[in-house]
GUKENU-722586 format. One record per residue: x, y, z of N, C-alpha, C in turn. Coordinates in steps of 0.2 Angstrom, whole numbers, padded with zeros to 4 digits, always signed. Layout:
BEGIN
XYZXYZXYZ;...
//
This chain:
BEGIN
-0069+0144+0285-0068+0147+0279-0063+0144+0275;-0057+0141+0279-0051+0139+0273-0054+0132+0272;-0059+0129+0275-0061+0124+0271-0064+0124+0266;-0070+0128+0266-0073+0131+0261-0067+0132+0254;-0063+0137+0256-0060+0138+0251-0057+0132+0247;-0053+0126+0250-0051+0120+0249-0056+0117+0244;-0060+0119+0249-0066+0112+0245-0068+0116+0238;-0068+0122+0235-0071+0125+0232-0064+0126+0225;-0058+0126+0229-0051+0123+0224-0052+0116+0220;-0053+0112+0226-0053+0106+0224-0059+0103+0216;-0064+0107+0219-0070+0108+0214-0068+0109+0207;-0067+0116+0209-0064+0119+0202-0059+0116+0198;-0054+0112+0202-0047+0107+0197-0052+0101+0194;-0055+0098+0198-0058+0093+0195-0061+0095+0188;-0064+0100+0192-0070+0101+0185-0064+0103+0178;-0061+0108+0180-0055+0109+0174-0053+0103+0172;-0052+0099+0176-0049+0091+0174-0053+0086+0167;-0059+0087+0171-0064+0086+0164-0065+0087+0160;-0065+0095+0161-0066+0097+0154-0062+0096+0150;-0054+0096+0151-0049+0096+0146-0047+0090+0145;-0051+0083+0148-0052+0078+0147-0056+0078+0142;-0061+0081+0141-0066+0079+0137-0067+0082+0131;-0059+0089+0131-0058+0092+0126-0052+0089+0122;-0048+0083+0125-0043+0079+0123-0049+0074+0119;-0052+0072+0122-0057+0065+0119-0060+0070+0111;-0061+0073+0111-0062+0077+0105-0059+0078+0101;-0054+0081+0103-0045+0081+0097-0044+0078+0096;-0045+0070+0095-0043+0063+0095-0042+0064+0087;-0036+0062+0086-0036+0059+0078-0044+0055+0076;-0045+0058+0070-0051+0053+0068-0050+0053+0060;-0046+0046+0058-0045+0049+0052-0048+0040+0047;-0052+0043+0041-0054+0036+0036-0050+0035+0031;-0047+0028+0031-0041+0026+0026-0044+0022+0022;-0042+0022+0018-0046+0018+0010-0040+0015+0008;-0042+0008+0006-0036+0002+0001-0040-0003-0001;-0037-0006-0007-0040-0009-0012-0044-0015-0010;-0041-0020-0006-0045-0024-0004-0043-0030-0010;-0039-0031-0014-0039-0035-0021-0030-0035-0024;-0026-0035-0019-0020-0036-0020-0017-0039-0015;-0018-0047-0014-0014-0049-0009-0008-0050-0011;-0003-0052-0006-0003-0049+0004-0003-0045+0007;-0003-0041+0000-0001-0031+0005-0010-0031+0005;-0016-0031+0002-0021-0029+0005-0027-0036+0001;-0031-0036+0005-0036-0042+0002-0043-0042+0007;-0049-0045+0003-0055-0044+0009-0056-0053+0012;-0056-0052+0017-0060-0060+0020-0068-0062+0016;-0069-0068+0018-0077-0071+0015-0081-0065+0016;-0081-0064+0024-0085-0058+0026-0085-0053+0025;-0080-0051+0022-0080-0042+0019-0075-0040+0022;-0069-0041+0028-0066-0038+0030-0060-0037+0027;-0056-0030+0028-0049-0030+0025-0044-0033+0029;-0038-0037+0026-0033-0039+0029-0028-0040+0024;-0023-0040+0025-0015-0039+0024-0010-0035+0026;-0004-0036+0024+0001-0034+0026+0001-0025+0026;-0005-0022+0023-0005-0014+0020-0009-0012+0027;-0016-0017+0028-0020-0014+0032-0017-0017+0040;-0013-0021+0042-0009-0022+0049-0005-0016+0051;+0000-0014+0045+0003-0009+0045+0001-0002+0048;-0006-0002+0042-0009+0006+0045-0014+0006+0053;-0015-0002+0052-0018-0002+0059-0011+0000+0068;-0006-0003+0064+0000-0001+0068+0001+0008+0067;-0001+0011+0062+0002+0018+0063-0002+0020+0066;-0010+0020+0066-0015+0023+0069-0012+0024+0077;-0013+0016+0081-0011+0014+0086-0005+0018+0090;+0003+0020+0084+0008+0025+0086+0005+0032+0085;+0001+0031+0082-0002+0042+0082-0008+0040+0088;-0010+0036+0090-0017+0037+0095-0022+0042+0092;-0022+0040+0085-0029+0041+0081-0033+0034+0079;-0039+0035+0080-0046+0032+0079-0046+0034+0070;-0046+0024+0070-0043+0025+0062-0051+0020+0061;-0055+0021+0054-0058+0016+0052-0056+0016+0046;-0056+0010+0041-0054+0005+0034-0058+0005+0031;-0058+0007+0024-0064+0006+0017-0061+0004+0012;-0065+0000+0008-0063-0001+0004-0065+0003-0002;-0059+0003-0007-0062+0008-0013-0058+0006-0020;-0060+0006-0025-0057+0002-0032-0051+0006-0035;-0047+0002-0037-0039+0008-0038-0042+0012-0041;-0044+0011-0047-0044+0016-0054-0046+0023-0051;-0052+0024-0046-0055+0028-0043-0054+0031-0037;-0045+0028-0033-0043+0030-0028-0040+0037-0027;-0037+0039-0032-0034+0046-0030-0041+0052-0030;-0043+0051-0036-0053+0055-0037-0056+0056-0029;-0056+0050-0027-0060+0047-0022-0055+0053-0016;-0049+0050-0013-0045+0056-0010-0045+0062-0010;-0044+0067-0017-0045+0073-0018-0054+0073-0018;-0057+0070-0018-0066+0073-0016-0067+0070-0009;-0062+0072-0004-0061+0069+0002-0067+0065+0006;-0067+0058+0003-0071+0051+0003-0067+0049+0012;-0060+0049+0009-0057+0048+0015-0050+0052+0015;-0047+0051+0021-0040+0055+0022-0035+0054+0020;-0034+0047+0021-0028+0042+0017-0030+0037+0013;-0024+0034+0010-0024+0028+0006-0017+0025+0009;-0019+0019+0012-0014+0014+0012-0016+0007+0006;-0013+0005+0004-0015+0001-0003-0009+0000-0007;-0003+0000-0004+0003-0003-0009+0003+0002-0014;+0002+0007-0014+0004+0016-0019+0011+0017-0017;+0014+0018-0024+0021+0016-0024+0022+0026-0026;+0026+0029-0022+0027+0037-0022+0031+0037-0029;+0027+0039-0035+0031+0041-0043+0029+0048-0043;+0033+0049-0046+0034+0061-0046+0027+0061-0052;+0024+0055-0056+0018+0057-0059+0012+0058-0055;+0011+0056-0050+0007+0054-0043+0008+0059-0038;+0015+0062-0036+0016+0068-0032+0015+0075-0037;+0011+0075-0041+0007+0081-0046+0000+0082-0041;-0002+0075-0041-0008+0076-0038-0010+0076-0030;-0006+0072-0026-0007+0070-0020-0001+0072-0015;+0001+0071-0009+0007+0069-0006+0007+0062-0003;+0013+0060-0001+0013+0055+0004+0018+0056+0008;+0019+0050+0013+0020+0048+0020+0028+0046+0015;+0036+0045+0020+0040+0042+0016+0038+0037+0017;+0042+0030+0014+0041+0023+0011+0039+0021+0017;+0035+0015+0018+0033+0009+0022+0036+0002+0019;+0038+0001+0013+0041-0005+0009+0044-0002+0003;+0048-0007+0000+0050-0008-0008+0051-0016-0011;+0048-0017-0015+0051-0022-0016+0051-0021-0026;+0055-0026-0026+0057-0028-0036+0049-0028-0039;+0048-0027-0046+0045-0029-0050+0047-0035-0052;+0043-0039-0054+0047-0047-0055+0039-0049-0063;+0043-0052-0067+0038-0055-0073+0037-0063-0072;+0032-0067-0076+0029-0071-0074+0027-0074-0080;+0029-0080-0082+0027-0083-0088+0022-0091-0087;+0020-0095-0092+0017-0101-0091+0026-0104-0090;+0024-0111-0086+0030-0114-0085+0032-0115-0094;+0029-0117-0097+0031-0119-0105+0032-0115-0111;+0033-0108-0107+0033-0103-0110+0041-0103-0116;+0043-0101-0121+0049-0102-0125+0052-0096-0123;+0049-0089-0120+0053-0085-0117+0060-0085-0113;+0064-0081-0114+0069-0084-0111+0073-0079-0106;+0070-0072-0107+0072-0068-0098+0067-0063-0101;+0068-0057-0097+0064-0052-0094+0069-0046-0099;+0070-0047-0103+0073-0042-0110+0066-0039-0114;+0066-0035-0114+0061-0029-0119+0062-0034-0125;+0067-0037-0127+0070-0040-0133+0067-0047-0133;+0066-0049-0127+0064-0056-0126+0057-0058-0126;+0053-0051-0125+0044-0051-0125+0042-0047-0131;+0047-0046-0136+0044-0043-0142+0038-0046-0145;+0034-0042-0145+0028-0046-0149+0023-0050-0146;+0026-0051-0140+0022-0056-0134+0019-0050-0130;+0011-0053-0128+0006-0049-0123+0009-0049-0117;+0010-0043-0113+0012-0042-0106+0005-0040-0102;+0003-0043-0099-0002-0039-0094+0001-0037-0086;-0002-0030-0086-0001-0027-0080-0007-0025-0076;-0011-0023-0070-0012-0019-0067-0014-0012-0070;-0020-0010-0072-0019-0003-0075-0017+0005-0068;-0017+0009-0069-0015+0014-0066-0009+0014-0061;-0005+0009-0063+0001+0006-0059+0007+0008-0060;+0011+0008-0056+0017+0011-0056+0022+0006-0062;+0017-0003-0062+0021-0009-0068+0017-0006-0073;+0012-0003-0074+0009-0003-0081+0015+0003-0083;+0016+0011-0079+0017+0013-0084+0027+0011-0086;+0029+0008-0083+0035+0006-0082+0036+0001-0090;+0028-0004-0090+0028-0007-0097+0029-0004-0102;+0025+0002-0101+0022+0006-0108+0029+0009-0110;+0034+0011-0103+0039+0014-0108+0045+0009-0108;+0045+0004-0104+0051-0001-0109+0050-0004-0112;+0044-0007-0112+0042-0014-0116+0037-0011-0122;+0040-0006-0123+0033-0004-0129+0035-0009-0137;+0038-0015-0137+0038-0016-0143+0033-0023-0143;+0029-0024-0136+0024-0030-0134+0018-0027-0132;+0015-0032-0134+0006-0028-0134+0006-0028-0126;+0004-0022-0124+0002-0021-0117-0005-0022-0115;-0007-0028-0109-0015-0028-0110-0016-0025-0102;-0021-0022-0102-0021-0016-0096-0026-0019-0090;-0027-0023-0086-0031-0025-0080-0034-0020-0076;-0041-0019-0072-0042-0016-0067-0039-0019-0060;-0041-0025-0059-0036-0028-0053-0032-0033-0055;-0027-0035-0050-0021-0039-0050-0025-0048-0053;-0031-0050-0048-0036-0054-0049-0036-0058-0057;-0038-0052-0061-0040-0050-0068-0035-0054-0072;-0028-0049-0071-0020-0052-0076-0020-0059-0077;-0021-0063-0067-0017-0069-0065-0025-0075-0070;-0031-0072-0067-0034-0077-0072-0033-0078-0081;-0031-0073-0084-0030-0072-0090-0023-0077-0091;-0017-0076-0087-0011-0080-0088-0013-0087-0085;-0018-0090-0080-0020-0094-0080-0022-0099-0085;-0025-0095-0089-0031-0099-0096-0026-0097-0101;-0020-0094-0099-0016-0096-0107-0017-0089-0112;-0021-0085-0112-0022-0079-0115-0018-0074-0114;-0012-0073-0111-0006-0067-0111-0001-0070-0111;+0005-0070-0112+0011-0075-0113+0014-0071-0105;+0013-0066-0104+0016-0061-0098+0014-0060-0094;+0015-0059-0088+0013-0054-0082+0018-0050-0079;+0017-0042-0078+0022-0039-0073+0019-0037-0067;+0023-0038-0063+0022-0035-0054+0024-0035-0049;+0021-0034-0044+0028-0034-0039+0028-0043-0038;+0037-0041-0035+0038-0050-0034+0035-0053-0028;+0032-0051-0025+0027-0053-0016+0023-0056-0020;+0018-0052-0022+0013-0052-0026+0013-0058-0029;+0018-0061-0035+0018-0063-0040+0020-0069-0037;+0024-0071-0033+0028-0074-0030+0023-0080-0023;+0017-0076-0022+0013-0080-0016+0008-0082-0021;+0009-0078-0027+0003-0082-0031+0004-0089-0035;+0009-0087-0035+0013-0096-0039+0014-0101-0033;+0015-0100-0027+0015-0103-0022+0009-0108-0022;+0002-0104-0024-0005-0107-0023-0006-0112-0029;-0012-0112-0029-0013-0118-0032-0016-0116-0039;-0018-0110-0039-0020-0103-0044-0015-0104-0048;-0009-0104-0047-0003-0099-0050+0002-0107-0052;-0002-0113-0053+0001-0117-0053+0003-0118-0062;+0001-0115-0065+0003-0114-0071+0009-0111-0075;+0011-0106-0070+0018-0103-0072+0024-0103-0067;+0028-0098-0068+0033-0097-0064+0037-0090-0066;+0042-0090-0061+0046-0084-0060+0051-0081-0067;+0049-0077-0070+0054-0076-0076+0061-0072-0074;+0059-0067-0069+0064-0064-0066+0063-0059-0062;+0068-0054-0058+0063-0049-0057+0068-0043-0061;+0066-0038-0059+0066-0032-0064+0071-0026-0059;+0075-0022-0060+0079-0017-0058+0075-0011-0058;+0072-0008-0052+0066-0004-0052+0071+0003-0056;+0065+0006-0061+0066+0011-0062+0065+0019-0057;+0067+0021-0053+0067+0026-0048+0062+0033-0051;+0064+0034-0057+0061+0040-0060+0053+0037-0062;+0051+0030-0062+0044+0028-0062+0042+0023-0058;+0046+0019-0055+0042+0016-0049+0042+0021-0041;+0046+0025-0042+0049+0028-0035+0053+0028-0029;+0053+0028-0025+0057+0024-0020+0054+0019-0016;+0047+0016-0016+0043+0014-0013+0036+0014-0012;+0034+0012-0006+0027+0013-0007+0024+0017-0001;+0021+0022-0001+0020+0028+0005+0012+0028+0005;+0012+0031+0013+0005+0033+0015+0003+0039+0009;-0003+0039+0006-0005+0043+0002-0010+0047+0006;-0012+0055+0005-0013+0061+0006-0015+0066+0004;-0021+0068+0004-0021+0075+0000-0017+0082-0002;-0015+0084-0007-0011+0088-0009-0010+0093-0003;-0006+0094+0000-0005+0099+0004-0005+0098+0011;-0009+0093+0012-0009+0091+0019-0001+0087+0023;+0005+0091+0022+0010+0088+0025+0009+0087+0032;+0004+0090+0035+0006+0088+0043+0004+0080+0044;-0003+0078+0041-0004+0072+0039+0001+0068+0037;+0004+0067+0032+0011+0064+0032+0014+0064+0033;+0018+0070+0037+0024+0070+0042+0021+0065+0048;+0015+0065+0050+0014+0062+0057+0014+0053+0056;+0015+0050+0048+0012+0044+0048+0021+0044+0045;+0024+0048+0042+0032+0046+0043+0033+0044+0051;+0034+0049+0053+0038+0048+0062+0032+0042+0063;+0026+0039+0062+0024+0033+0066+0028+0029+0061;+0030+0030+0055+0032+0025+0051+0040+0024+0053;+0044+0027+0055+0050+0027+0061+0048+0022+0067;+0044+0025+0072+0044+0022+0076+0044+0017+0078;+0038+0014+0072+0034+0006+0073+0042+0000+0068;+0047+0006+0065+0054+0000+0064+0058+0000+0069;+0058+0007+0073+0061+0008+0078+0060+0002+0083;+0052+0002+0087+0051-0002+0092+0049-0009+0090;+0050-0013+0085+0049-0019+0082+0043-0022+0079;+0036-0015+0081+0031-0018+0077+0030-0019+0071;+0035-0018+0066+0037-0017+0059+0038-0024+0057;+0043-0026+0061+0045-0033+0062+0041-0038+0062;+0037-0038+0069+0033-0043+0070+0029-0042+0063;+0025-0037+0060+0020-0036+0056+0024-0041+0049;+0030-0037+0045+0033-0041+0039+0033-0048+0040;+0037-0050+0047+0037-0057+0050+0032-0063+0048;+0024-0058+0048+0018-0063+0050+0019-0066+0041;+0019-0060+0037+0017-0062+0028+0024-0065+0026;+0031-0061+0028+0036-0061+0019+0043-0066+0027;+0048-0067+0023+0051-0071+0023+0058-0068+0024;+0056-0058+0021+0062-0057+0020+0060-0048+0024;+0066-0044+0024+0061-0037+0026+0061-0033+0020;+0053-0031+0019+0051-0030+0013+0053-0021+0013;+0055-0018+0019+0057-0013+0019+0060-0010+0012;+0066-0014+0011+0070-0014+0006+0074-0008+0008;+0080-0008+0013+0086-0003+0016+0084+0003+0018;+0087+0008+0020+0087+0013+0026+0086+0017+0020;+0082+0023+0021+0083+0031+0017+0088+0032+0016;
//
């Protein structure tokens, strides 16, 4: 009879073991992140179609510290936060820089990077620095819905602002000579002149971010209200600096840590 009993304890743990095995396997984070796929080295696609950069390594490290089952889409800036709030997917990792015109509509995760805004002229350009006073009159192009566009609009408003849907778009235009300007971030702007693309101009300077429009960085983006989703992609975003997957990740692209300081 007490072995009966045994055998029928035994039974029963297992089976409880299961179950809550198979009620864990169900809880599992399952969350779809969208980014641009058209801003290298923070995000870019291969011949094939896949995402790769510095944005998607990154998200693929936080999934991996939350032990959530993450998949990657691509989706076009202009149409990002839209696409978010009619929950297409959960998050946006994509170099979204946290601006208080931006936490109207969405939240995010604290910073994962910061870096300068930095301007870009033809090597033979007669300009002479990155002064609102120096680009008077001169076409600046930006990135439309960016945290450089509206940064242009309000110091540089005495220069034609021309507005691009992707980054791709500005740099061919400054390529063939039809913008005397480009503003953006210095990674950005800086791996471009590197290539063979970007062999026509050079570094004018970089810019002193404005806080009250660039923000303090660039954050996991979120649906309005979903703090717990954010809080959870902050603490992976601790961790993975904590335990050096940060490192090795900035290590693989930048030269420098893109972090940019401690909170």
């Amino acid at each position: 009879m007490r072995i009966t009993k045994r055998l029928a304890l035994a039974i029963s743990a297992a089976a409880l073991a299961m179950t809550m095995g198979a009620a864990h396997a169900q809880d599992a984070l399952k969350l779809t992140i969208a980014s641009e796929g058209a801003y290298p080295p923070f995000n870019n696609l291969t011949p094939d179609g896949k995402l790769e950069g510095f944005d998607i390594d990154i998200g693929k490290a936080l999934c991996a510290e939350m032990k959530a089952d993450c998949t990657f889409v691509t989706q076009d800036w202009d149409g990002m936060i839209p696409a978010l709030q009619a929950g297409k997917f959960d998050a946006i990792i994509a170099s979204m820089s946290i601006t208080p015109e931006r936490l109207e509509k969405v939240d995010f995760s604290k910073k994962y990077y910061n870096t300068p805004p930095a301007i870009v002229v033809p090597k033979d350009s007669d300009i002479k620095d990155i002064s609102p006073e120096a680009l008077k009159g001169k076409t600046l192009g930006v990135q439309a819905s960016t945290s450089h566009s509206n940064f242009a609009e309000a110091k540089y408003s005495d220069s034609e602002i021309k507005m691009y849907p992707t980054a791709d778009e500005y740099k061919l235009e400054m390529a063939s000579g039809r913008i005397d300007a480009a503003m953006d971030d210095v990674i950005v702007l800086g791996q471009w002149l590197d290539s063979d693309a970007g062999a026509c101009c050079k570094l004018l300077g970089t810019i002193e971010p404005d806080v009250k429009i660039h923000g303090p960085g660039a954050g996991v983006t979120v649906k309005k209200g979903n703090t717990e989703l954010a809080d959870k992609f902050s603490t992976a975003i601790a961790a993975i600096r904590a335990n050096g997957k940060y490192k090795e990740i900035n290590d693989k692209y930048f030269k420098i840590d893109v972090y940019g300081g401690e909170d």
